[in-house]
C-alpha positions in Angstrom: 6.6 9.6 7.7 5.9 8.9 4.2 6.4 12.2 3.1 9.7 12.9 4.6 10.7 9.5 3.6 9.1 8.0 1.1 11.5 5.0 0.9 12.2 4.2 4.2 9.5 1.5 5.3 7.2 -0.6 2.7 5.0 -1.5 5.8 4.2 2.4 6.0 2.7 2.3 2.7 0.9 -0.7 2.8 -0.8 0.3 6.3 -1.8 3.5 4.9 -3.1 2.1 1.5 -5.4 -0.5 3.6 -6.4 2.2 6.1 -7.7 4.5 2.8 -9.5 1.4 0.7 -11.1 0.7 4.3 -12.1 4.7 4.3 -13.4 4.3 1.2 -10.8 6.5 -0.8 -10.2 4.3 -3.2 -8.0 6.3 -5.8 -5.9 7.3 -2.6 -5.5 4.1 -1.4 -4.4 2.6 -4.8 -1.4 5.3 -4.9 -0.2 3.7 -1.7 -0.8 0.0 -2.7 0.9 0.3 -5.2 3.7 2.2 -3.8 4.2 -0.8 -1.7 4.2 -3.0 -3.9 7.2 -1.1 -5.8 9.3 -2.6 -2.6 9.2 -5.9 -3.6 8.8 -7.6 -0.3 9.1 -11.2 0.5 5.4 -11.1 2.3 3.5 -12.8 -0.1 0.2 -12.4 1.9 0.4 -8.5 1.8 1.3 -8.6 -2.1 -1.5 -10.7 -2.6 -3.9 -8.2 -0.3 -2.5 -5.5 -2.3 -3.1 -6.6 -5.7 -6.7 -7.6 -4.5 -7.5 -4.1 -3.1 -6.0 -2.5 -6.4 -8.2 -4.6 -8.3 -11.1 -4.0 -6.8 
């Protein structure tokens, strides 16, 4: 989905980023992160997750 649209859902890139740090592909996952975070939703939780995992 992401490819065909890559600004259709932040959720999208979020899930994927989590699902890649949780894989262990970090450089991958920070791509996606912070592609979600580019969104600038309202969920303050998920930022906040995001901006951890980045970190990290």
């Amino acid at each position: 989905m992401i490819e065909l649209c890559p600004d259709a859902d932040a959720n999208a890139h979020y899930r994927l980023g989590t699902y890649l740090y949780d894989t262990k592909k970090y450089d991958e996952s920070t791509k996606y992160l912070k592609s979600y975070l580019q969104f600038a939703t309202t969920d303050e939780a998920k930022n906040k997750d995001a901006e951890t995992l980045i970190q990290s």
